[in-house]
FILUMFI-195781 format. One line per field, with one value per residue (C-alpha): residue number from 1; x negated, y, z negated. Coordinates in Angstrom, 3 decimals. Layout:
REM residues N
lovex	[NUM, ...]
xx	[X, ...]
yy	[Y, ...]
zz	[Z, ...]
This chain:
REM residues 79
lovex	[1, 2, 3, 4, 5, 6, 7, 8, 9, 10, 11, 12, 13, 14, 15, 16, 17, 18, 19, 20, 21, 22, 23, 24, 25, 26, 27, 28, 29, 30, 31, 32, 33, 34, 35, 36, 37, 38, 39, 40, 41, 42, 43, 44, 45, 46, 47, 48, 49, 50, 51, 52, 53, 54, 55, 56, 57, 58, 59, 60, 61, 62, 63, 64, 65, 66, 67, 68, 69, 70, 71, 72, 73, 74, 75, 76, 77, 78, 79]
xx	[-10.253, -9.040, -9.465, -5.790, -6.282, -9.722, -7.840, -5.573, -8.293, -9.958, -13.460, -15.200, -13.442, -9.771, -11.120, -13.273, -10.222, -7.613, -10.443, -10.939, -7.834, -6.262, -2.773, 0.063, -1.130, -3.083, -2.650, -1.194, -1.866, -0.071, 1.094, 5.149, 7.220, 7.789, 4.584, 4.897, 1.480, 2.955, 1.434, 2.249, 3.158, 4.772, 5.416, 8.055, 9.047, 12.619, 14.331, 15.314, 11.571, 8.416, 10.214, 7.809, 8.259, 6.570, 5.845, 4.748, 1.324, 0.487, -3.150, -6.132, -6.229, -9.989, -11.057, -7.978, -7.655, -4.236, -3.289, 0.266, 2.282, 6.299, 7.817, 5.696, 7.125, 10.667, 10.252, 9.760, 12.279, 15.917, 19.050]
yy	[2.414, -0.296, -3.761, -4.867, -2.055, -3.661, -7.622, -5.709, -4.729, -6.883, -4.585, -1.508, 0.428, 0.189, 0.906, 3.685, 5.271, 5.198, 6.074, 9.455, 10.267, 13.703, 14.062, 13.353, 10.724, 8.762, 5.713, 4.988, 1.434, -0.548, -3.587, -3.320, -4.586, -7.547, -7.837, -6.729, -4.777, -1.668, 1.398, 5.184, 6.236, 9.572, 12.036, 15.111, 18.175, 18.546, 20.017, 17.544, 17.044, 14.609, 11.497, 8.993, 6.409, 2.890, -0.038, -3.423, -4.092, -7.729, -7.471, -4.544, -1.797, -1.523, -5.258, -7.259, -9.947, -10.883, -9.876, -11.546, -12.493, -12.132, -15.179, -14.291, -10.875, -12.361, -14.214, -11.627, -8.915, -10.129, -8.007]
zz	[-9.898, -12.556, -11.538, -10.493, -7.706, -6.687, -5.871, -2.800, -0.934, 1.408, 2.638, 1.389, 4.634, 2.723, -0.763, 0.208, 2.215, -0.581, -3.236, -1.397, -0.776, -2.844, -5.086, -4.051, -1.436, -3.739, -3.820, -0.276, -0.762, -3.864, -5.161, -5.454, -8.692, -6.726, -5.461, -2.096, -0.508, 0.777, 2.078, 2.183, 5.821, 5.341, 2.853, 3.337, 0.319, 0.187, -2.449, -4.232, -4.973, -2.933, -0.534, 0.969, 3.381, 2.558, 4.727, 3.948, 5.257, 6.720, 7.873, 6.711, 9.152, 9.460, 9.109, 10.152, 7.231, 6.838, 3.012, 3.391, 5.735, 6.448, 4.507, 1.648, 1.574, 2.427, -1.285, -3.056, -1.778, -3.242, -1.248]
């Protein structure tokens, strides 16, 4: 895992989880182009070819430290 991946995670619980997980999932947790940290929550084969459905994440699932918060994220998406 290079070392830009390493910064988003907060505890060995969320790297160890992503780091195991197999193709296509991998990686379910990412830094956005605009910076946003998103995460994987669904996956579905159609025939036009792999969809996913991403969600912004505002604290770690398995240790709780808030990695950013709503205005942050507000920032950096432009509609």
């Amino acid at each position: 895992m290079s070392d830009a991946l390493d910064e988003i995670f907060c505890c060995d619980s969320l790297k160890g989880v992503v780091a195991d997980l197999p193709e296509p999932a991998a990686p379910t947790i990412y830094r956005a182009d605009n910076g946003v940290l998103m995460m994987v929550v669904g996956l579905i084969q159609s025939e036009e070819g792999l969809g996913y459905l991403d969600q912004a994440i505002m604290h770690c699932p398995f240790c709780g430290t808030q990695l950013q918060d709503a205005k942050a994220i507000a920032e950096k998406v432009s509609h």
